[in-house]
C-alpha positions as CSV (number, residue, x, y, z in Angstrom):
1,X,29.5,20.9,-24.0
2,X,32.6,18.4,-25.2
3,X,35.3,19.2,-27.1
4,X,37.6,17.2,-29.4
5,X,40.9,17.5,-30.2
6,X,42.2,16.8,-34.0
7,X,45.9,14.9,-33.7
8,X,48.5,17.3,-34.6
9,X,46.9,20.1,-34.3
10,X,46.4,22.8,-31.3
11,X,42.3,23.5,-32.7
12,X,40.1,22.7,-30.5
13,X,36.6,21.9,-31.7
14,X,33.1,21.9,-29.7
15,X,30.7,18.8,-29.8
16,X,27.0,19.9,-29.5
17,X,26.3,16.6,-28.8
18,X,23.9,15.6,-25.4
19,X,24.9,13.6,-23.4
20,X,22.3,11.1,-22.8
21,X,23.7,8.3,-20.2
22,X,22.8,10.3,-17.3
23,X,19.5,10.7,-18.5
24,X,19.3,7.1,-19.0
25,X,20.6,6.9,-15.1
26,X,18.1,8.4,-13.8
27,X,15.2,7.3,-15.6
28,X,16.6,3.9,-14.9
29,X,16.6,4.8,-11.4
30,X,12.8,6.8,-11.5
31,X,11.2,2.8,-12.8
32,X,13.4,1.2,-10.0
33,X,11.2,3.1,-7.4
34,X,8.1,3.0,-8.8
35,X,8.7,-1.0,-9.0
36,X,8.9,-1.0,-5.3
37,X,6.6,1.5,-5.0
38,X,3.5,0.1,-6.9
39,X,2.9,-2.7,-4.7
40,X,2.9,-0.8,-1.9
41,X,-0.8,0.8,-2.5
42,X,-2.9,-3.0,-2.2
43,X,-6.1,-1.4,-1.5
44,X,-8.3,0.9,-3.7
45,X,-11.3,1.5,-1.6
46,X,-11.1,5.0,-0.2
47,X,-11.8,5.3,3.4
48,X,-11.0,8.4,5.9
49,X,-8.4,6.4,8.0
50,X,-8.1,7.9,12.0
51,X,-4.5,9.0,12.7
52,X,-1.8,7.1,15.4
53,X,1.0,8.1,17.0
54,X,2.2,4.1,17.9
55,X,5.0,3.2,15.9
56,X,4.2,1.2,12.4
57,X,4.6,-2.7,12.4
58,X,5.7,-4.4,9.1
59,X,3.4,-5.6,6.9
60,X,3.4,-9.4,5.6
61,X,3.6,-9.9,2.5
62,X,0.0,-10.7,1.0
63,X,-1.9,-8.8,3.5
64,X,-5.8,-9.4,3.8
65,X,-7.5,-5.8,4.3
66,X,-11.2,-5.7,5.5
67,X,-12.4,-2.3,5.0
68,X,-15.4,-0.5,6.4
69,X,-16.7,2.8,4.7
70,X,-18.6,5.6,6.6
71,X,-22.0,3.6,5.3
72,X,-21.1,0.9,6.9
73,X,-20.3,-1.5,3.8
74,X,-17.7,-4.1,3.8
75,X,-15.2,-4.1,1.3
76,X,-12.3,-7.4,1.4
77,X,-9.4,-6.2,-0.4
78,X,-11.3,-4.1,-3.1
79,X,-14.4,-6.5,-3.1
80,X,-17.5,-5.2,-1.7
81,X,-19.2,-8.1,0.6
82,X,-21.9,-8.4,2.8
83,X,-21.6,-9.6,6.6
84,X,-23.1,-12.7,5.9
85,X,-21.0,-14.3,3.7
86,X,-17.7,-12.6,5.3
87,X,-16.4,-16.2,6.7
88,X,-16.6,-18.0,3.4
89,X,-15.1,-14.9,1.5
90,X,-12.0,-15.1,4.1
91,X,-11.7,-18.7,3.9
92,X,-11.6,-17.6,-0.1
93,X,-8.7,-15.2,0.3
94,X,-6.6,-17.0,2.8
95,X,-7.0,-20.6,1.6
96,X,-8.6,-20.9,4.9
97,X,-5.5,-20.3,7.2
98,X,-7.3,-18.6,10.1
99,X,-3.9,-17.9,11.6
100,X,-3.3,-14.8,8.8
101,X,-4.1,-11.4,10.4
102,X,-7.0,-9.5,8.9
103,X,-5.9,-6.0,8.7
104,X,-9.5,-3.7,9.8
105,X,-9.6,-0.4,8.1
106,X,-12.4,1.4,9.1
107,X,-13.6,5.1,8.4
108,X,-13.4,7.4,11.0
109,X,-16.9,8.5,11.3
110,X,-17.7,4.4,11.3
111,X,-19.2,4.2,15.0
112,X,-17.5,1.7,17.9
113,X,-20.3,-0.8,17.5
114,X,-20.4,-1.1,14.0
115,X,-16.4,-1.7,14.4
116,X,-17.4,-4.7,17.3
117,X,-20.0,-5.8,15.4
118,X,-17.1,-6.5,12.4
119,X,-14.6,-8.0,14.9
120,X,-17.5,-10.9,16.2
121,X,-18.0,-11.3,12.8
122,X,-13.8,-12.0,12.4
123,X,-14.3,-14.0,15.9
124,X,-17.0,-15.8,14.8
125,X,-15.4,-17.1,11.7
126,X,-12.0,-17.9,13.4
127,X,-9.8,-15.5,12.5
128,X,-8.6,-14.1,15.8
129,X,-6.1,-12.2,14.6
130,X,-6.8,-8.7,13.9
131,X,-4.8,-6.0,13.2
132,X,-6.4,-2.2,13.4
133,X,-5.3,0.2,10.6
134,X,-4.5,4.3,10.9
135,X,-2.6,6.8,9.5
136,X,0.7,7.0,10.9
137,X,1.6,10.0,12.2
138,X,4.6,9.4,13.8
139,X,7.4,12.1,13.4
140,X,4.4,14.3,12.5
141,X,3.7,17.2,15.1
């Protein structure tokens, strides 16, 4: 509530006006996060990630995500692919620089050979290096 005074006069008047500029502030502030925010969640294909305690690495800036669901499907960013053709839809992605990481994100009930059988696929193509994705529990009891 504001008040205004009149000039040479001791009446003192109430303004039932709203202030709007801190609304503005912090609405301007609310799209500033999002902005950074939005990029931040690349990959739409839902997959029940293991957790890890080691401490998180930071991420480039284009990352290529290989995802595995529980049934064993392949999913490159949020393109379903099968096994075969995983090489050529790398060398798609990444212009063919075999020296970006491929970031594995596999479900947890996806069994350890169906994980190795992935990687020789990755190996096999020439990209070597691989990067293994969890939740990040760290901080977390």
């Amino acid at each position: 509530m504001g008040m205004h005074l009149k000039e040479g006069g001791d009446d003192l008047q109430e303004s039932h006006e709203i202030n709007v500029t801190p609304f503005i502030d912090v609405m301007l502030v609310l799209l500033i996060i999002f902005m950074v925010a939005a990029p931040l969640a690349t990959v739409d294909v839902k997959v029940d990630l293991p957790a890890s305690s080691a401490t998180p690495q930071p991420r480039p800036e284009q990352p290529v995500y290989l995802s595995i669901k529980e049934d064993h499907s392949l999913y490159l960013g949020n393109d379903a692919v099968i096994a075969e053709q995983l090489g050529a839809a790398l060398d798609r992605q990444t212009g063919g620089d075999k020296e970006q990481t491929v970031f594995v994100r596999g479900d947890q009930t996806v069994d350890y050979a169906r994980l190795m059988e992935v990687m020789d696929l990755l190996r096999g193509a020439g990209y070597l290096k691989i990067g293994l994705v969890g939740l990040e529990t760290v901080g977390r009891p």
